[in-house]
N, C-alpha and C positions, 0 to 999 in steps of 0.2 A: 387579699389572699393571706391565708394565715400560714406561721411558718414550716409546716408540716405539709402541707400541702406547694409551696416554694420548694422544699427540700426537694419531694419528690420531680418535679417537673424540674430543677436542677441535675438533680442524678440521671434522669432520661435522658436529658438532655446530654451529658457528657457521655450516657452509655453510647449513643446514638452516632459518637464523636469522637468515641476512644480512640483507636488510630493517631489522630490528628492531636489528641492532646498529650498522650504518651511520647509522639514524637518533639513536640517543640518542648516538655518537660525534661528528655533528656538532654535536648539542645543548649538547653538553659543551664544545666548543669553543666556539662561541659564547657559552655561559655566562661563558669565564674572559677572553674578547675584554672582553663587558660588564660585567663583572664588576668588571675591570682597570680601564677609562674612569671608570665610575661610581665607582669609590675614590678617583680621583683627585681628581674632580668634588669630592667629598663632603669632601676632605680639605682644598682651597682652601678653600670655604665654611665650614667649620668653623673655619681659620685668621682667616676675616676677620669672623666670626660674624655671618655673616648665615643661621645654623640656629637656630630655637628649640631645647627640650627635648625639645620631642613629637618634632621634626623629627630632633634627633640619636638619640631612643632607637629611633624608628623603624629609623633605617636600620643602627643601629649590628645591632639586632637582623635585618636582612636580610642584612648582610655575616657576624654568626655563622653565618648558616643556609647560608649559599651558601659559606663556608669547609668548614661539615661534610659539606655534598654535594661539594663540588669533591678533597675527601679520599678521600670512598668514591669516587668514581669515576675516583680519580689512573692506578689500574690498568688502565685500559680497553686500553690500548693492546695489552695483554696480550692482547687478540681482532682484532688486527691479522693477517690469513691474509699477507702481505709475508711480515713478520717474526716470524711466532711458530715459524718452523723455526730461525731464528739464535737465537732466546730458549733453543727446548728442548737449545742446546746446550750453556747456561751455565748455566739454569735448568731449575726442575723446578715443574710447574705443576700443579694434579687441582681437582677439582670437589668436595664436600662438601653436602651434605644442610642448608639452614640453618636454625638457630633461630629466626629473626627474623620475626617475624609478617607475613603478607604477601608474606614470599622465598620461593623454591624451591630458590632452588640459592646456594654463598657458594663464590667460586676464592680458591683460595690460589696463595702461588710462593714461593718460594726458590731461595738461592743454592748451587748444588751444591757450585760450587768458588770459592775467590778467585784463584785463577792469573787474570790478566792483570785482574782488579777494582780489587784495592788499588792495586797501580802505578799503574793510568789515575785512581782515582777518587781515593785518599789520598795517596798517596806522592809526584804532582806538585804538590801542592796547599802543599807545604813545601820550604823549603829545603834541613834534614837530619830523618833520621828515624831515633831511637835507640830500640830495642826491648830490655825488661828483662824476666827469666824465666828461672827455673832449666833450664824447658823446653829452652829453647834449645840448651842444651849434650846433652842427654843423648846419647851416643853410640850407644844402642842404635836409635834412631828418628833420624838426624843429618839424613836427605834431607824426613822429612815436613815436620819445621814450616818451613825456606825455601819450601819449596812450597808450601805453606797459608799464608804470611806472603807471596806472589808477590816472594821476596829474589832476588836476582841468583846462580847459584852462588857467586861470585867474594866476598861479601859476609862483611864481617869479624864474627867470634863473639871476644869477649874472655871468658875465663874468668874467677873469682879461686874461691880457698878459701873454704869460708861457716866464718862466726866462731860456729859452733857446735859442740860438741864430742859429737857423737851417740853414741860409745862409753861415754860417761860420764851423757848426760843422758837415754838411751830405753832401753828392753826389750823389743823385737821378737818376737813368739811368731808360729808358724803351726801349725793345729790339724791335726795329721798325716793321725791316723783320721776327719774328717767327711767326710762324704757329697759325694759329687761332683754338681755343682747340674744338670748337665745329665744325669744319669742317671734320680735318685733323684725320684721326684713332688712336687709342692706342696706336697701337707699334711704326710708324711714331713720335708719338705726345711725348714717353718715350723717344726713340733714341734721339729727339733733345731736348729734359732736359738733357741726360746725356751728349753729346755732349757737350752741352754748358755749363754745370757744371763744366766738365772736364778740357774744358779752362779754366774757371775764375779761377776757383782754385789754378791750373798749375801756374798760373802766378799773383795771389795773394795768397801767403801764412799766410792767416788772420783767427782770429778765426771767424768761420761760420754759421750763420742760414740758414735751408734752408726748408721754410714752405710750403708745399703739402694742398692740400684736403682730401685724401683719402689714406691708408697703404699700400691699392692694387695699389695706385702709386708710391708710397714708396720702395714698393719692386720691380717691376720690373724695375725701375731707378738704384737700388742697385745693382741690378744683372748686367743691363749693365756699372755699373759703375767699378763694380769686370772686368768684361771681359774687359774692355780697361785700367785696372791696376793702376788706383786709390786708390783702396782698398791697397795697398800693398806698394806705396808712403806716403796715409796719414791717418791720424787715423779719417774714416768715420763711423758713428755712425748712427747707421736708426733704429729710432721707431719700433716696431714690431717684430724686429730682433736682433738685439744689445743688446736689452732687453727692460722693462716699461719705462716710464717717467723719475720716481726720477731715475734711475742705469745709464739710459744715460745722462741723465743732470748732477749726478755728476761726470762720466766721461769725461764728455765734459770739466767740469770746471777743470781738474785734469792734464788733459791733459799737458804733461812737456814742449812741444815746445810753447803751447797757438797758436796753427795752427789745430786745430779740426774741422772738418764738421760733423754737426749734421743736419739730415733729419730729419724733423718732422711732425705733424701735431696735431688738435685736440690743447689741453690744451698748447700747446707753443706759442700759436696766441696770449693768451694774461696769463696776471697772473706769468709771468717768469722773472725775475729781473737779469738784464747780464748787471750790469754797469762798464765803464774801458773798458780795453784790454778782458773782458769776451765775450764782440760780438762787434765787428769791421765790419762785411760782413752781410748784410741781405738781403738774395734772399728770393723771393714770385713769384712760381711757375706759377700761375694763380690768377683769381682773384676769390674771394672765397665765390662762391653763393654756396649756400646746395643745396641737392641732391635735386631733384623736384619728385622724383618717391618715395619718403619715406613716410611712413603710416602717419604721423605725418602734415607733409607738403601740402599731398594730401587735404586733410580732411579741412585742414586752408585755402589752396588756392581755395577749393571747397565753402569754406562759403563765403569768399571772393565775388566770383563771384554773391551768389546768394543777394549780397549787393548792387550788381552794382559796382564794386571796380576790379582796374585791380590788380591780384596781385602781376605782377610783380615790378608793381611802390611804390604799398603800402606796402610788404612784403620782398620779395627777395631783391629787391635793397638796401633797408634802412639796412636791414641786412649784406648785402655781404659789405656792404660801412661804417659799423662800426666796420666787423673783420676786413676788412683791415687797419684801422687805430688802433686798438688795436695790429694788426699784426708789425705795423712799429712802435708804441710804446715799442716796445720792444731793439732798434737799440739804443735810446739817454737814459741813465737814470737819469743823471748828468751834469749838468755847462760844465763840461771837457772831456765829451766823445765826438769822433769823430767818425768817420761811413759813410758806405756807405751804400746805398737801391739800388736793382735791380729788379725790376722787369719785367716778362718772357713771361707777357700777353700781346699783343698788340690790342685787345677789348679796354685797354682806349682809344687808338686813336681813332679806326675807328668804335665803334660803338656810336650814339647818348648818350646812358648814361655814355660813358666814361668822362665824363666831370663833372656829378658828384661824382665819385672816384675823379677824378684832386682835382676840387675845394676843396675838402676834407680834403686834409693834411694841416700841420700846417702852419701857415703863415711863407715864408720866404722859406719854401720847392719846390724846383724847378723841374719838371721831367722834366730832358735832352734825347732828341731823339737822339737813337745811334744804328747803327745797330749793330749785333750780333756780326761780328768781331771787331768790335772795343770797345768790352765792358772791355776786358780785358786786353787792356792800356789804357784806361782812366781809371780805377779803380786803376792803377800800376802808374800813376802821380798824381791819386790826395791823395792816400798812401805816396807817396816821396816826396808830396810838402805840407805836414802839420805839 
């Protein structure tokens, strides 16, 4: 559903309902009118103590409760028929089915874009505003992040050299002959993840990243990874499963041989700090566009178009082409670490924008064409020869 068509069946929807939302809107208001008074009330008297115990626990525990309602219902405004055409231009708003006993329905919203957000909300709120990221620079996406950072054209990028010597301290493989992920089905497309996990693994015993898109790929790679007995040589750790974030990251790190395989996705692409012998092996599954069917994406890639803007060029790509460099930022952290990159998608090669992924990496980062069998001795010589 695109968001003009949302819009409307939102607005019916609240026409249909005005009564009932006009009233619990003025409710609300008046809630946080008395709400306000009475805090204050309550905050003298407290001061001069003239509240017993009962008298404070009472109230303390009516102002938690009127805090937790005045929270869920911060959003109301969002059913404002004024302003919810100015909203759907900046936002993206939809309705959801909710869990919560006693609800029917739960709105969500989001920010489609930050053009003209940051300026008004962050950026005058300081005197200077210094932005730090490799991002920044990269030449092949140079228009997305000012616009997504709402930066003025005219806005100064200082470059410098990174004090890393990638030609000497990584080993960049891309698997020539796998299967192309948008061709090739599911199970086909899991089978040979695990296949070729299996090997590299098998015959590099390193500690391991190994970044997914999605849990639901996550898990069924796990599964086949259990059945060809992986699971029970090494200590393989899958998001979703294993347990959250932090329980597998610190078992990953705990790990007594430092030969651990961790499947991941989500929050390990970037923000994860594994320098040293803590990640040695960085596999990337695929290369890592978002989901294009997601409410969020729909909505962005629909304004998009009515701009005249492709959005795969303006959106998707600039995107996918910055996790994956925050993805392999995670491989060097340090002067002294050494590593290897593998990556599983052969779209760099053969389709036209794989070359913006290439150009991408850091200078001195080489991607070596290897086909699948060979990936795991050449990962087993250049472990022996460092």
């Amino acid at each position: 559903m695109n968001n003009c068509c949302a819009q409307k069946k939102i607005r019916g929807f609240i026409k249909g309902h005005l009564a009932e939302f006009v009233t619990v809107a003025s409710a609300y208001r008046k809630l946080v009118q008395v709400d306000r008074e009475l805090y204050k009330k309550f905050m003298t008297q407290s001061t001069t103590l003239h509240l017993s115990s009962v008298q404070n626990k009472l109230l303390n525990d009516y102002f938690t409760l009127a805090r937790s309602l005045t929270k869920e219902l911060k959003n109301w405004k969002l059913f404002d028929l004024d302003q919810l055409e100015e909203l759907f231009e900046s936002q993206i708003i939809w309705l959801t089915k909710s869990n919560v006993k006693g609800a029917h329905l739960r709105i969500h919203s989001g920010l489609m874009e930050t053009k003209n957000f940051l300026k008004n909300h962050i950026y005058e709120s300081f005197q200077h505003t210094l932005l730090t990221g490799a991002e920044l620079s990269l030449p092949e996406i140079k228009n997305f992040i000012p616009t997504n950072l709402d930066l003025p054209a005219k806005t100064q990028i200082s470059q410098y050299d990174s004090s890393f010597d990638y030609r000497k301290q990584v080993a960049a493989m891309v698997a020539t002959d796998a299967p192309d992920v948008g061709v090739v089905d599911q199970q086909e497309y899991c089978k040979y993840l695990a296949d070729t996990i299996s090997e590299i693994c098998s015959k590099v015993p390193r500690q391991t990243l190994i970044l997914f898109n999605s849990l639901q790929t996550i898990a069924d790679v796990y599964q086949l990874l259990q059945q060809k007995g992986l699971t029970r040589t090494k200590n393989v750790l899958a998001q979703g499963i294993s347990g959250g974030v932090e329980k597998i990251k610190k078992r990953f790190l705990m790990d007594h041989e430092h030969q651990a395989i961790l499947l991941g996705t989500g929050s390990f692409w970037e923000g994860v700090d594994l320098p040293h012998d803590d990640l040695e092996l960085l596999v990337v599954t695929r290369l890592p566009f978002q989901a294009v069917d997601s409410v969020i994406n729909q909505a962005r890639y629909h304004k998009a178009e009515k701009l005249g803007e492709n959005p795969f060029s303006t959106i998707a790509l600039p995107e996918a082409v910055i996790k994956l460099n925050q993805g392999f930022g995670r491989l060097i952290r340090t002067k002294t670490d050494i590593g290897a990159f593998v990556l599983l998608d052969p779209r760099i090669l053969t389709k036209k924008y794989g070359v913006v992924f290439e150009k991408s990496f850091p200078a001195g980062v080489k991607l070596e064409r290897r086909k699948i069998a060979e990936l795991g001795d050449n990962l087993q010589n250049f472990f022996k020869n460092i």
